[in-house]
C-alpha positions in Angstrom: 83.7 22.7 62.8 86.0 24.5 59.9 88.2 27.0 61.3 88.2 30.6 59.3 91.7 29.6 57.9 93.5 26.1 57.2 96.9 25.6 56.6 95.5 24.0 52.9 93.6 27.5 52.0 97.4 29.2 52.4 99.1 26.1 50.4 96.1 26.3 47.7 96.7 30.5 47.5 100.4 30.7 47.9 101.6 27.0 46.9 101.9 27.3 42.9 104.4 30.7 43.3 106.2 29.4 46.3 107.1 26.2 44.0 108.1 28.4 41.1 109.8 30.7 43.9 112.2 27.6 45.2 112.0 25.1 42.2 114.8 22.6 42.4 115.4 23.4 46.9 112.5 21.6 47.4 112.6 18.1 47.9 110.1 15.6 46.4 108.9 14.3 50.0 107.8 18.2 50.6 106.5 18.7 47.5 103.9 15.5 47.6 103.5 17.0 51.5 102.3 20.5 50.1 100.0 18.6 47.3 98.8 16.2 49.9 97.5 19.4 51.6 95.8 21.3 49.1 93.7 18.1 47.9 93.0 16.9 50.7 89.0 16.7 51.2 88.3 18.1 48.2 86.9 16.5 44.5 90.1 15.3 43.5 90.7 12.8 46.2 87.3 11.2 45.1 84.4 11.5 48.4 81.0 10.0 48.8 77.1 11.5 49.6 75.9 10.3 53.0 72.4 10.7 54.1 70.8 10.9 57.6 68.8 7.8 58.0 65.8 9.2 59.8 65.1 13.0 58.5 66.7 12.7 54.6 69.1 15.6 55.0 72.5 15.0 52.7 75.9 16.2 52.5 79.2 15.6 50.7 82.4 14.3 52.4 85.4 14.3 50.0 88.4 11.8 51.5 91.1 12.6 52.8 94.7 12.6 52.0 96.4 10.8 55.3 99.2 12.7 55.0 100.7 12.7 58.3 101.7 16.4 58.2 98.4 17.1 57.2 96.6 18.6 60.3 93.0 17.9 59.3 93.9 14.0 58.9 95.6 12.9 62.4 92.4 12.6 64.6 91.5 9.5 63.1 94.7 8.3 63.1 95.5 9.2 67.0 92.0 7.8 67.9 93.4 4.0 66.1 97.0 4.4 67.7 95.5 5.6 71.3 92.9 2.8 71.4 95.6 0.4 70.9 97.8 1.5 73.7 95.7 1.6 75.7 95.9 -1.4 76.9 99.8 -1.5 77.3 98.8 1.1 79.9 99.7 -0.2 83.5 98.5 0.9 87.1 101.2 3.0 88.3 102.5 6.7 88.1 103.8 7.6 84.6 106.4 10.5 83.9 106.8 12.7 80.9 110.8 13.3 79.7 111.9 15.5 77.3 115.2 15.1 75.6 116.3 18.3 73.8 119.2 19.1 71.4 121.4 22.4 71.6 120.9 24.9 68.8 124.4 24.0 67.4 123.5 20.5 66.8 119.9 21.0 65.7 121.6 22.8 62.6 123.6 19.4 61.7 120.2 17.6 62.2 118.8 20.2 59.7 121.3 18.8 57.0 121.3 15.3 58.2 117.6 14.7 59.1 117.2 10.9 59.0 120.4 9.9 60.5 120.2 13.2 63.3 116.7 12.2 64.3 117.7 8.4 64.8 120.7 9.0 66.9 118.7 11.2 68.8 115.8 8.7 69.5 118.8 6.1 70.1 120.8 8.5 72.2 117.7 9.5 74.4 116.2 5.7 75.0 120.0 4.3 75.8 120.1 7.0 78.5 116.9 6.4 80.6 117.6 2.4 79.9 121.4 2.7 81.1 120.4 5.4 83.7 117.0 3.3 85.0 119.0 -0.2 85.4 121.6 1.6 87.6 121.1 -0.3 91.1 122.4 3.5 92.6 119.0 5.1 90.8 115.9 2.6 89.6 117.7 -0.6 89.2 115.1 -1.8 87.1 114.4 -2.4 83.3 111.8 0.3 82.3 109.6 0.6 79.0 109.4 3.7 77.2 107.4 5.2 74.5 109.3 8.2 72.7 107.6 10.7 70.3 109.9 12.9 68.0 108.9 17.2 67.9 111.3 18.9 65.5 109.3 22.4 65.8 109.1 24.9 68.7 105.8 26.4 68.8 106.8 29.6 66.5 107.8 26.8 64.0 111.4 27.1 64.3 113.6 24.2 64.0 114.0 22.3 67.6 114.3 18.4 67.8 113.6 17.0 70.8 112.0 13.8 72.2 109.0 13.4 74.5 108.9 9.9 76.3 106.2 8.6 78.7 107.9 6.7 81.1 106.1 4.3 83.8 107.2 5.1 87.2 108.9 1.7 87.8 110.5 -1.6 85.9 110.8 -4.9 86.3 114.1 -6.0 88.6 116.6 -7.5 86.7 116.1 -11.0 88.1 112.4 -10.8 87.2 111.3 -11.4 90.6 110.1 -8.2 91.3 108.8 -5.0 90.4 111.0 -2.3 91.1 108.8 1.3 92.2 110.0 4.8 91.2 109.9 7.2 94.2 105.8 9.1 93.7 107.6 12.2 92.1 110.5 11.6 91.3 112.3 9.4 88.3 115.6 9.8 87.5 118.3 12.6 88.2 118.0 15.1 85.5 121.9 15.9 85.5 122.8 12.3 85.2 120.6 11.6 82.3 121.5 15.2 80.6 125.8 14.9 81.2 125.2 10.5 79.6 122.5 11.7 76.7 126.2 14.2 76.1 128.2 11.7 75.7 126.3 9.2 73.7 125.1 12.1 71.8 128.1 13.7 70.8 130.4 10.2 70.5 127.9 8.9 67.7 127.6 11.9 66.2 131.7 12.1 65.9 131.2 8.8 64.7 129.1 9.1 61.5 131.2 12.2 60.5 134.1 10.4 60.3 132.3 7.5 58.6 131.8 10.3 56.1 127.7 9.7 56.4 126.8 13.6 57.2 126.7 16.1 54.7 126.3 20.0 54.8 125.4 22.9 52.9 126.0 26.4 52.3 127.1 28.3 55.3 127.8 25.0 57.0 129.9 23.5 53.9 132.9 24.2 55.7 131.9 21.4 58.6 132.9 18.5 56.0 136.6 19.6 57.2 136.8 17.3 60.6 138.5 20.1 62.6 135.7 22.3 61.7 133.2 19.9 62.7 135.4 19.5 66.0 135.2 23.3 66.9 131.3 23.4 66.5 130.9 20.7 68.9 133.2 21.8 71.4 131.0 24.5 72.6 128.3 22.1 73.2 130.7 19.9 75.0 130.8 21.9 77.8 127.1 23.1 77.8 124.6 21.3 80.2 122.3 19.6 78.2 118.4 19.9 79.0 116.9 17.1 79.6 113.2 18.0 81.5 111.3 15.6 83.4 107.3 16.8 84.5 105.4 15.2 87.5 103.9 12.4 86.9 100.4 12.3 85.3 97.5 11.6 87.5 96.1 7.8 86.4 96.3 6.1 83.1 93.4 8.3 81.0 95.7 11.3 82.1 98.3 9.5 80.1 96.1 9.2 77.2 94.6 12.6 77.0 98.5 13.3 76.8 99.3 10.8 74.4 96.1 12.3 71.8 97.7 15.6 72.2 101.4 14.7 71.3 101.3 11.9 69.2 99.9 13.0 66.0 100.8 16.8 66.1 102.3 18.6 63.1 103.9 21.3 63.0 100.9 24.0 63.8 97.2 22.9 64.2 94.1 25.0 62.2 92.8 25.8 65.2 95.9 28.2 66.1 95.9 30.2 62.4 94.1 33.4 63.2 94.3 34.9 60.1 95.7 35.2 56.1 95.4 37.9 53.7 98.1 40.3 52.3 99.9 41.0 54.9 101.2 37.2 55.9 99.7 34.2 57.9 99.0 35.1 61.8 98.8 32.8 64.3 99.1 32.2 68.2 102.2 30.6 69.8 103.3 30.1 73.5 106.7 31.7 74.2 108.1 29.6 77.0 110.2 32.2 78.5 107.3 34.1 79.9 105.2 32.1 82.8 101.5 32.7 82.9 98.9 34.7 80.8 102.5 36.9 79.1 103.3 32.9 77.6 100.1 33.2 75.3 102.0 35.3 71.9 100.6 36.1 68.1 102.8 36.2 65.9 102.5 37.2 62.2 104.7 36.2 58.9 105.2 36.6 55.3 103.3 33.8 53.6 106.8 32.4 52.1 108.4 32.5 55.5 105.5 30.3 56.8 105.6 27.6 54.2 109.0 27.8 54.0 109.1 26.8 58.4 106.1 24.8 58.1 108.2 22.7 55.3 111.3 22.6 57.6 109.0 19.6 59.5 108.5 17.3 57.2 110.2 14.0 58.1 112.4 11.8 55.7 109.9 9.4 54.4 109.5 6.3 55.9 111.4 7.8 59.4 109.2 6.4 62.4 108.4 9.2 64.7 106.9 7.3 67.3 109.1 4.2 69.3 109.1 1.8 71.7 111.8 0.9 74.2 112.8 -1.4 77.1 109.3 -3.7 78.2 107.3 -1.9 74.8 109.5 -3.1 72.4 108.6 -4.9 69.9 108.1 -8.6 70.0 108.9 -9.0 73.5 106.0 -6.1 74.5 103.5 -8.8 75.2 105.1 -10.8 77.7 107.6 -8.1 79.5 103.8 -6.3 80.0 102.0 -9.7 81.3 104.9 -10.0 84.1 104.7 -6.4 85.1 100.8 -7.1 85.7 102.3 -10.5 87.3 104.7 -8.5 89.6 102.0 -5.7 90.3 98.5 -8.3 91.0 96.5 -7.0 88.4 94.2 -8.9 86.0 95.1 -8.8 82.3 93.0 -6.6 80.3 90.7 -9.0 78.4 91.4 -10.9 74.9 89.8 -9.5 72.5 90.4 -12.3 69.5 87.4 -11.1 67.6 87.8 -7.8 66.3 85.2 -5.3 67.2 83.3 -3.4 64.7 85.1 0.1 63.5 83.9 3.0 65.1 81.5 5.7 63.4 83.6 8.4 63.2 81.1 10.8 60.8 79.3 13.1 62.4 75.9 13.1 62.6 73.1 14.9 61.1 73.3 18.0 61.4 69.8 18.4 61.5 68.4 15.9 64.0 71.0 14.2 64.7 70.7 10.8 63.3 72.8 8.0 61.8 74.7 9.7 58.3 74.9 6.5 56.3 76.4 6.4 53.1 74.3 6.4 49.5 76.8 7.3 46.8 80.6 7.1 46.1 82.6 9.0 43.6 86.0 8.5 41.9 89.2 11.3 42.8 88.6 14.3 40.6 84.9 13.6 39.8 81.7 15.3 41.7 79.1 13.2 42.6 76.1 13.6 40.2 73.9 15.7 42.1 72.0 15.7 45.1 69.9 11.9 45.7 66.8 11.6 45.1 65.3 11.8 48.6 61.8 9.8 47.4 63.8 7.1 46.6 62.8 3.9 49.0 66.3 2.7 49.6 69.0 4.7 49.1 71.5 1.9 49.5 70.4 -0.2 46.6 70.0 3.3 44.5 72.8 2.9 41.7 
């Protein structure tokens, strides 16, 4: 069901004089984002008339745009990824991590999105590798899948990683799988004072390969002793590195996984309301506990593009990774020897793919199947409503 306000209405409004507002600060990768937005399921993307197979009724559904900010088109898209990992999924305890980057250096990442966000991912899945093969902690080789957040739930700039982490890895002989204590992973303080290190050593790294660049206020941090004194405070600071209980079976896991996976940067359902005044909308403010964490919040229109633009990934970045036993071509077989190690079956091999899922919803008048009678091309309506005498409304032209 539509929500009383969409992200898109506030783009379609307030999109033309935010872009004459901030033409030439806005990069071409936000500005296809916020165009994605506004078109998306509407005439200009093209559509097609469906019909309910048993009682006639019709209705128009115009495409959509795929956009991966957009946040009327990841359901479909979580559903695909989800159904496919599920059956990486194995019988034991999983754990959720989170990886977190101090204030000081989410304003480099700000400037330096691509590389930031990569050493981050890097940084974070070295740790719980180096950490989890320690004979002192897991000593064991553990597979990870890591999900990139850059927004806090106000929408203010905060990168951090969320991996879902098995409880358990393969020995390093292969002999053996190697179990996690029920509720517990890896020390927290370990993993936080290494993910510093790594961090901050890379970091130091690229600046002095000259690969970061900075802006305004921060212009001064191309001078290396500059750099040096920002990070210095954050040297010293414990960095938080969060680890939950572990969820309670595999469909636990996935329930997670649908909810995390595919976000952007604030969901329809949590805009409230738009008109002169700004954009309001809920948020959770994490310092409170309880019923006090549930917060509305509203802001000037400008100042809610402008934060909900401060998300959008360098194109072609990969928010969503694979380490240890899920990594890429060796995923298959690291998982069939963890089954090995553990005695359970395989999940069967499905050679022939099955049939796409119906994802339309159905009639809303009785019910039934909503098959489709008409298509039309981006930017052109369809040419009125079918002819519901017709015999066959699949061969109609």
């Amino acid at each position: 069901m539509r929500t009383s306000v969409e992200v898109a209405d506030i783009f379609r409004a307030a999109g033309p004089a935010y872009r004459a507002a901030h033409a030439g600060h806005l990069s071409l990768i936000q500005l296809k984002v916020m165009s994605a937005i506004e078109h998306c399921r509407t005439a200009a993307l093209g559509g097609h008339v469906e019909a309910c197979e048993d009682c006639g009724q019709w209705r128009i559904a115009y495409n959509s745009c795929r956009n991966r900010h957009c946040p009327k088109c990841q359901g479909a898209a979580a559903r695909t990824w989800l159904a496919e990992r599920e059956a990486d999924l194995l019988p034991v305890g999983y754990f959720h991590v989170v990886f977190t980057l101090p204030a000081e250096i989410a304003d480099i990442a700000f400037h330096n999105k691509a590389l930031v966000y990569d050493l981050l991912f890097k940084a974070a899945s070295e740790t719980m590798l180096t950490i989890a093969a320690d004979p002192k902690h897991l000593g064991a080789r553990i597979g990870i899948t890591a999900v990139l957040h850059t927004w806090g739930s106000a929408m203010t700039h905060h990168p951090h990683v969320h991996m879902i982490v098995p409880g358990g890895g393969i020995a390093p002989d292969g002999k053996r799988w190697v179990s996690s204590r029920p509720a517990f992973l890896l020390p927290v303080r370990v993993l936080g004072a290494l993910f510093r290190r790594l961090f901050l050593t890379r970091l130091v790294a690229l600046h002095d390969a000259g690969c970061l660049t900075f802006f305004g206020s921060m212009a001064h941090f191309t001078e290396r002793r500059a750099f040096l004194r920002q990070l210095a405070a954050v040297r010293k600071k414990r960095w938080v590195v969060y680890a939950k209980a572990p969820f309670a079976g595999p469909e636990a896991v996935l329930a997670y996984l649908s909810r995390y996976t595919h976000r952007v940067a604030i969901s329809n359902r949590r805009l409230i309301a738009f008109d002169e005044s700004g954009v309001t909308f809920r948020y959770r403010d994490y310092r409170r506990d309880g019923a006090d964490r549930q917060k509305v919040m509203t802001l000037a229109t400008d100042e809610f593009i402008r934060r909900f633009l401060l998300h959008v990934l360098p194109r072609g970045f990969h928010r969503i990774r694979h380490y240890g036993l899920l990594a890429g071509s060796a995923r298959k077989a690291s998982l069939a020897r963890a089954r090995e190690l553990l005695s359970v079956a395989a999940p069967p091999d499905e050679n022939t793919p099955n049939e796409p899922d119906d994802f339309r919803p159905p009639c809303p008048c009785c019910g039934g199947r909503m098959i489709i009678i008409e298509v039309f091309e981006r930017r052109k309506p369809p040419r009125g409503p079918p002819d519901t005498s017709a015999p066959n409304w699949e061969t109609s032209p």
